[in-house]
C-alpha positions as CSV (number, residue, x, y, z in Angstrom):
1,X,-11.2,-22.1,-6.9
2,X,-13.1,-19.6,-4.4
3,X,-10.8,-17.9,-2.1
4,X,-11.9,-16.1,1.1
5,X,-10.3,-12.6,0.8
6,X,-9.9,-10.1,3.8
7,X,-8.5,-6.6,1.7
8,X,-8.1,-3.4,3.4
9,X,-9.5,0.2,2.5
10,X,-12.1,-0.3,-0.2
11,X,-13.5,3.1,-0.1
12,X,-11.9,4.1,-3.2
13,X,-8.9,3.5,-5.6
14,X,-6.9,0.5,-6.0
15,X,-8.9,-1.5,-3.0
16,X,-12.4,-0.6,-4.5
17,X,-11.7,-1.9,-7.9
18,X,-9.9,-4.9,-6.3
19,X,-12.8,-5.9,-4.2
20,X,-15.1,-5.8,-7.0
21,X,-13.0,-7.7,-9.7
22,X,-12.3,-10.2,-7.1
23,X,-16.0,-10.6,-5.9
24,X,-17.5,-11.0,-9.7
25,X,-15.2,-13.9,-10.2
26,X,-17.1,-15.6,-7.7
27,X,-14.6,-15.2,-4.8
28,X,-15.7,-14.6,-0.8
29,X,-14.6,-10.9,-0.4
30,X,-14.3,-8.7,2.6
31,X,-12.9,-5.4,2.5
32,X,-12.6,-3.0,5.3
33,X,-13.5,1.3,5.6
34,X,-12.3,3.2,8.3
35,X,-15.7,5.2,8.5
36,X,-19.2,3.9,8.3
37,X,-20.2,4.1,4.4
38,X,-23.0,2.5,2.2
39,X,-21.6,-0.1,0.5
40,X,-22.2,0.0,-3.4
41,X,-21.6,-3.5,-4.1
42,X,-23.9,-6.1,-2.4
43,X,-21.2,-8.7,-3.4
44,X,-18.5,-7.0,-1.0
45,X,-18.4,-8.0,2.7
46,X,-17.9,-4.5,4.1
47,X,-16.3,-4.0,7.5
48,X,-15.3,-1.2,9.9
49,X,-12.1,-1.1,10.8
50,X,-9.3,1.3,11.7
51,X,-5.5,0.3,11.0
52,X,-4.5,2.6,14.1
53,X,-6.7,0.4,16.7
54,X,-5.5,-2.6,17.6
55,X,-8.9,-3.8,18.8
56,X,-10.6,-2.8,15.8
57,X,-8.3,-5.2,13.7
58,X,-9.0,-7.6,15.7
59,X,-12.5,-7.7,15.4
60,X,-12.4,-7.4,12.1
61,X,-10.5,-10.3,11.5
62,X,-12.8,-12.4,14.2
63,X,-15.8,-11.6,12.0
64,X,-14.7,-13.1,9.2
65,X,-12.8,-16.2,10.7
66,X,-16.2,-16.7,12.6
67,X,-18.6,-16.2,8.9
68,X,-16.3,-17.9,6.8
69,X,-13.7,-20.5,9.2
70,X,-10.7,-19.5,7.0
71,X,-9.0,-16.8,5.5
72,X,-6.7,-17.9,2.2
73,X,-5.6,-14.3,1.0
74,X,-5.0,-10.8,2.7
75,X,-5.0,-7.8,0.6
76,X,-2.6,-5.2,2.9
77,X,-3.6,-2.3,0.7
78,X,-4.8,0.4,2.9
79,X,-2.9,3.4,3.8
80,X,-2.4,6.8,3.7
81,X,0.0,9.9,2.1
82,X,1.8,12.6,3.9
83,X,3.9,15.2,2.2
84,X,6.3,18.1,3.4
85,X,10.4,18.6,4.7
86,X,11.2,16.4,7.1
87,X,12.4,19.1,9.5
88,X,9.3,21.1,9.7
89,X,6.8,17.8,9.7
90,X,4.3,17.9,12.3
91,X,4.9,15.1,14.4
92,X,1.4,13.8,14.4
93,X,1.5,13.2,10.9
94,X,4.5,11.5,11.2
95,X,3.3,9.1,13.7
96,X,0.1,8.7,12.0
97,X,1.8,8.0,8.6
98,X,3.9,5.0,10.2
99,X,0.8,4.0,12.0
100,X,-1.7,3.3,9.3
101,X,1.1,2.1,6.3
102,X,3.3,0.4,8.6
103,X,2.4,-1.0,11.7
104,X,-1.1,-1.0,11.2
105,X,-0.1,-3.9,8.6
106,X,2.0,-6.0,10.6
107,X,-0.7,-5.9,13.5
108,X,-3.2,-7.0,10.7
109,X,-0.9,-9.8,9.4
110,X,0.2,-11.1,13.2
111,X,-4.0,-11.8,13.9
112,X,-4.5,-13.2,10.1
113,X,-1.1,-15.4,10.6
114,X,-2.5,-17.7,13.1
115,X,-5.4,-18.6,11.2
116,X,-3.4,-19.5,7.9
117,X,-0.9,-21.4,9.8
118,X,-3.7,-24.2,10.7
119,X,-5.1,-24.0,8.0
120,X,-2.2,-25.1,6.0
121,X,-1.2,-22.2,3.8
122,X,-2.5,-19.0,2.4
123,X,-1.3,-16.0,0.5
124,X,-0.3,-12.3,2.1
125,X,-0.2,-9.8,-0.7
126,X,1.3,-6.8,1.0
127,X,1.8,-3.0,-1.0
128,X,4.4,-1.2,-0.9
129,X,5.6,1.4,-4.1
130,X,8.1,2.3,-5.9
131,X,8.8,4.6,-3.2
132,X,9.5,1.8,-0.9
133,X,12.6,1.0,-3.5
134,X,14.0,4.8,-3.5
135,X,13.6,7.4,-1.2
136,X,11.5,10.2,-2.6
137,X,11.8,13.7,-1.8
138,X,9.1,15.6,0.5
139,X,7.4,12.3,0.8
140,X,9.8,11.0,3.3
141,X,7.9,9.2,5.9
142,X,5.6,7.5,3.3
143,X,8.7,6.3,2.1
144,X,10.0,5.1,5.1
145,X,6.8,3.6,5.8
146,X,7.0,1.6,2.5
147,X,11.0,0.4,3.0
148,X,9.6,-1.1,6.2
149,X,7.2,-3.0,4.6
150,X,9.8,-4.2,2.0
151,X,12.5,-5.8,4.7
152,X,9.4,-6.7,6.8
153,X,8.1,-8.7,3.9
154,X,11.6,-10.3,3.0
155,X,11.7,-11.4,6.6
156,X,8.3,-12.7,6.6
157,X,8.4,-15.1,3.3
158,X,10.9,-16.8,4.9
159,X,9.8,-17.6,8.5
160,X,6.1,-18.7,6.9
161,X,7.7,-20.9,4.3
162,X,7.5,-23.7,6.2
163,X,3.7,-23.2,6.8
164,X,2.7,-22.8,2.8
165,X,1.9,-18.8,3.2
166,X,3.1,-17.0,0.4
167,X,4.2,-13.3,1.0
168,X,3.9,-11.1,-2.1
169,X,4.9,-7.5,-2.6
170,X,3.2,-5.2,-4.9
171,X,5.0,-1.9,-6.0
172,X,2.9,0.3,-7.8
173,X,4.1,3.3,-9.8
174,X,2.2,6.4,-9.7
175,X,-1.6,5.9,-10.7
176,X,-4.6,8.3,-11.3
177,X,-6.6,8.0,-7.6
178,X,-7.3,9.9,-4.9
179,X,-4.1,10.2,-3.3
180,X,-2.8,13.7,-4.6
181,X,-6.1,14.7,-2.6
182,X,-6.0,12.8,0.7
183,X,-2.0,13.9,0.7
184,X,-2.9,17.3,0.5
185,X,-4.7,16.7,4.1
186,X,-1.3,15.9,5.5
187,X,1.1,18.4,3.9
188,X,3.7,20.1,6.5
189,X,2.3,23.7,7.6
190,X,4.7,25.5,5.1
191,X,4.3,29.5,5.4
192,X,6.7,32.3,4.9
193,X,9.0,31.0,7.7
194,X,9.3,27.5,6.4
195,X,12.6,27.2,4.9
196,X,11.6,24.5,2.2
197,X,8.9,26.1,1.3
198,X,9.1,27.0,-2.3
199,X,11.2,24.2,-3.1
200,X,8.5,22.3,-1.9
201,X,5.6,23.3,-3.7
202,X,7.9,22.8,-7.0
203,X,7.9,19.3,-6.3
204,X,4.9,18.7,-4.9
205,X,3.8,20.3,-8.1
206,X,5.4,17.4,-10.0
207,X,4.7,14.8,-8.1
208,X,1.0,15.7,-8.6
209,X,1.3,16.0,-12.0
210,X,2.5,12.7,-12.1
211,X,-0.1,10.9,-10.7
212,X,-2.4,13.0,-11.8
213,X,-1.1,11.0,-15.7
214,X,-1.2,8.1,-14.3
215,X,-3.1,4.9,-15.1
216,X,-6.4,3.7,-13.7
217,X,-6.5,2.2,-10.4
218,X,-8.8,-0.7,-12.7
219,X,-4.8,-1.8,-14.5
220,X,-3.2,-2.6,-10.9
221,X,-7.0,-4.5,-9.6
222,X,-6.5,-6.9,-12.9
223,X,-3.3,-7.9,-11.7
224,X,-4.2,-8.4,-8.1
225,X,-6.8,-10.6,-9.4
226,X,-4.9,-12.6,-11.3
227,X,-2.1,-13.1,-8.3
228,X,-4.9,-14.1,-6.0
229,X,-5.8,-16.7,-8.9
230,X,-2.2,-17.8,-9.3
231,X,-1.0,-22.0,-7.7
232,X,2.7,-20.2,-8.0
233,X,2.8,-16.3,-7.5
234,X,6.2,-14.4,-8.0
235,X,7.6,-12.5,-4.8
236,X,7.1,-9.3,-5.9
237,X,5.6,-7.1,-8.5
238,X,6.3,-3.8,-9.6
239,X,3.5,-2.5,-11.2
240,X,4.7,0.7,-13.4
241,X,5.6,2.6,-16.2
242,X,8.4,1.1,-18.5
243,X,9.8,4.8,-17.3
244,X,9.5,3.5,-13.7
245,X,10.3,0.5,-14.0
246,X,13.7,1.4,-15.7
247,X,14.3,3.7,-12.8
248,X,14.2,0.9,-9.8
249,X,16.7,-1.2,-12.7
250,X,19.1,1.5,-12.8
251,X,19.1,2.3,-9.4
252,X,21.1,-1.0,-8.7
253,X,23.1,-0.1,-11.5
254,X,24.6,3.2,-11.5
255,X,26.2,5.0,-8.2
256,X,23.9,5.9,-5.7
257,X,25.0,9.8,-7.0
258,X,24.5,9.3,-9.8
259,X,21.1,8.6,-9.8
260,X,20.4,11.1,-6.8
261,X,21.2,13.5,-9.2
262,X,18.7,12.1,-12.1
263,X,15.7,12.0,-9.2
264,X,17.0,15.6,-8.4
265,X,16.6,16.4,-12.2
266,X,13.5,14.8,-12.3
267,X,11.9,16.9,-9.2
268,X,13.9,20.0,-10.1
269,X,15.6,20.2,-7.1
270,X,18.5,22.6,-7.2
């Protein structure tokens, strides 16, 4: 069945590959950019918005209500990566990081909610990460951005129940796009007087490395596809290495210490 689908940042990565999948099996796709861009897909909807500006989302939404008279799925998969100690952050960064991944999705869902409701159902497909199931280190604030949008969710699934909206979280592990770039636009001003500083670049080291191994973006926009396509779609999804994946297992298994020390291992923190 053909689904109208509002999904968010489709400049690049996992939303790009998404938007395509989803629009050459014949669904009604819009996807949003932040800046003005030449789309490269004529079977895309592309639409200017901006996560941080509440009228923007608005309008956005009000486009495609007005084209289409319905909106089944949204795709919250825009956001954005900051890096650095938590002490010597730049607040901007900080503010702009909880911004865009956080509250730019729950003013995108509180316009979209509305329409589902009289409608009679839809689905919300909202991403969070792995490192919205354990804090990471240096990447504090994307984290926290992330365990918002996991209790948000929870919350969320169950006050739409009773209006047939499904509320879906998808966790991806680390994956070969352009966010060890666009992070590196964000990092924390580290310099000879920055206390964390070469403990930081060790681990930001690794955590580049990481997702610099990771898989293609095109393994995570298969599965989105086949969620959107799904009468019955489970809660959540974490979408990972069998490595990963074993971590968020063991983390409700063994003492938080435990495995602080294993993530501490892992990031060669010392």
């Amino acid at each position: 069945m053909k689904k109208v689908i509002l999904i968010t940042g489709i400049s690049s990565g996992f939303g790009k590959q998404t938007a395509r999948l989803l629009a050459d099996n014949g669904h009604i796709v819009y996807g949003t950019v932040r800046k003005d861009a030449k789309s490269d897909n004529d079977k895309v909807n592309q639409i200017k918005m901006d996560l941080t500006d509440g009228e923007s989302i608005k309008k956005a939404v009000s486009i495609v209500f007005e084209k289409e008279g319905r909106i089944d799925v949204l795709i919250n998969n825009a956001g954005m990566h900051s890096g650095g100690p938590i002490e010597t952050s730049p607040i901007e960064n900080i503010k702009l990081q909880m911004d865009t991944n956080f509250m730019g999705l729950v003013l995108l869902t509180r316009e979209v909610l509305p329409i589902m409701r009289k409608q009679g159902g839809g689905t919300l497909i909202n991403f969070s990460s792995i490192g919205g199931l354990m804090g990471l280190p240096f990447q504090a604030f994307y984290s926290a951005g992330k365990f918002a949008i996991e209790g948000f969710s929870e919350a969320l699934r169950m006050e739409v129940k009773q209006f047939k909206i499904n509320v879906v979280l998808i966790n991806p592990g680390d994956f070969n796009t352009s966010n060890s770039a666009n992070r590196r636009n964000f990092l924390a001003p580290t310099g000879a007087n920055d206390p964390y500083q070469q403990q930081f670049e060790k681990t930001l080291s690794i955590i580049e490395n990481d997702e610099n191994k990771g898989w293609k973006p095109e393994v995570l926009a298969r599965k989105i596809v086949k969620i959107v396509e799904s009468k019955n779609p489970c809660q959540q999804y974490v979408i990972a290495s069998l490595e990963q994946k074993l971590a968020v297992v063991i983390k409700h298994i063994l003492p938080g210490k435990l495995f602080r020390m294993i993530l501490e291992d892992h990031y060669k923190i010392h």
